[in-house]
PLY file of the C-alpha trace (Angstrom):
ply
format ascii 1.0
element vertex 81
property float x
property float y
property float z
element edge 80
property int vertex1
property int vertex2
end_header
-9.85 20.57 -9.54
-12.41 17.97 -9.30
-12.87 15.46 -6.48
-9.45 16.35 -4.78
-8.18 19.73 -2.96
-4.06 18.49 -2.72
-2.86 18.91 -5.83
-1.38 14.80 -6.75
0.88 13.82 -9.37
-0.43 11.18 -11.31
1.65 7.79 -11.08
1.50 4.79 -13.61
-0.46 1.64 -13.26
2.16 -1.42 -12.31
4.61 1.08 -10.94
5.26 2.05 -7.18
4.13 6.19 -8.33
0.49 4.97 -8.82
-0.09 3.36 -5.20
1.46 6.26 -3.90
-0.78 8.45 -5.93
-3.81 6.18 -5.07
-2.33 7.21 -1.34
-2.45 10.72 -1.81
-5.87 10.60 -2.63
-6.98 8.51 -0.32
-5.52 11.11 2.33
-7.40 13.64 0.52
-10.62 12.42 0.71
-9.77 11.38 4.00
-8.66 15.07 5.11
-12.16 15.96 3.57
-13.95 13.65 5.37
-15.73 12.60 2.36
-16.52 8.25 2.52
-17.66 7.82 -0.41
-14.60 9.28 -1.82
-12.50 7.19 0.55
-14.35 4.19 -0.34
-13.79 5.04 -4.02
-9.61 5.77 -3.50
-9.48 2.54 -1.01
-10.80 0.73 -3.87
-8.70 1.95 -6.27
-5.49 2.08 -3.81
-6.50 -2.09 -3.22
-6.44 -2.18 -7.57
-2.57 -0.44 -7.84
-1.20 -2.59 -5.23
-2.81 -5.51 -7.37
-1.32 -4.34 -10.51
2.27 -3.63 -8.68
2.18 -6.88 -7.26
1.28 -8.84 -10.60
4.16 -7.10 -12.12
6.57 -8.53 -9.35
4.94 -12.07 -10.12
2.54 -11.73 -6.80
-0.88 -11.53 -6.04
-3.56 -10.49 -3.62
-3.51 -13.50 -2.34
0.15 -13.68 -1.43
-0.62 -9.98 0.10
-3.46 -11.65 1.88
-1.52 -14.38 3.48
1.15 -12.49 4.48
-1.68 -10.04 6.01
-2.95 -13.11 7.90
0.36 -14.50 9.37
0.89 -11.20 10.61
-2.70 -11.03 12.19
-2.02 -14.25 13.92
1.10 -13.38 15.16
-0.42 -10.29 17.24
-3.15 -13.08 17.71
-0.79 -15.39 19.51
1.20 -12.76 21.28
4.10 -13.15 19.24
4.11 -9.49 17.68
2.92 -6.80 19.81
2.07 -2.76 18.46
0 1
1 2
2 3
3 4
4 5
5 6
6 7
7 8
8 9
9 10
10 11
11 12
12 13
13 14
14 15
15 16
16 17
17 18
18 19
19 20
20 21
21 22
22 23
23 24
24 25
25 26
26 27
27 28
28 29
29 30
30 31
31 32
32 33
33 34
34 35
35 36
36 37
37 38
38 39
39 40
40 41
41 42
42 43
43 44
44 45
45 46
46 47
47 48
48 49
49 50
50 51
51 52
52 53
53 54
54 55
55 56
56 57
57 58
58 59
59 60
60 61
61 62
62 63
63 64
64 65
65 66
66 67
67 68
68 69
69 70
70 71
71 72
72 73
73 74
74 75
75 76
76 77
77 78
78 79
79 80
């Protein structure tokens, strides 16, 4: 079975099925406990949210600065969890 004990269907690059896939295995490894593994499927989770955003003419960087508004919202006690 390889690196993984869930059994994950495999999604396609620039589509929404290959984050969640990336997902799946990043559960995995996390269920396993294995970091290395989770570094690896963090990695490649970070590179199919990339390639899903680039198809809807975004970036990373749009991700990012949405990330940070958020952040300083909580920051400035306009958003609480």
């Amino acid at each position: 079975m390889g690196y993984h004990k869930d059994i994950i269907p495999k999604g396609k690059l620039g589509e929404f099925s290959k984050v969640e896939e990336e997902f799946l295995e990043l559960k995995d490894a996390f269920k396993q406990n294995h970091k290395i593994l989770m570094l690896c499927e963090m990695a490649d989770l970070v590179g199919s949210i990339e390639a899903l955003a680039n198809k809807m003419n975004m970036s990373l960087d749009d991700i990012i600065q949405m990330k940070n508004s958020t952040k300083e919202s909580f920051e400035e006690g306009k958003r609480t969890n």
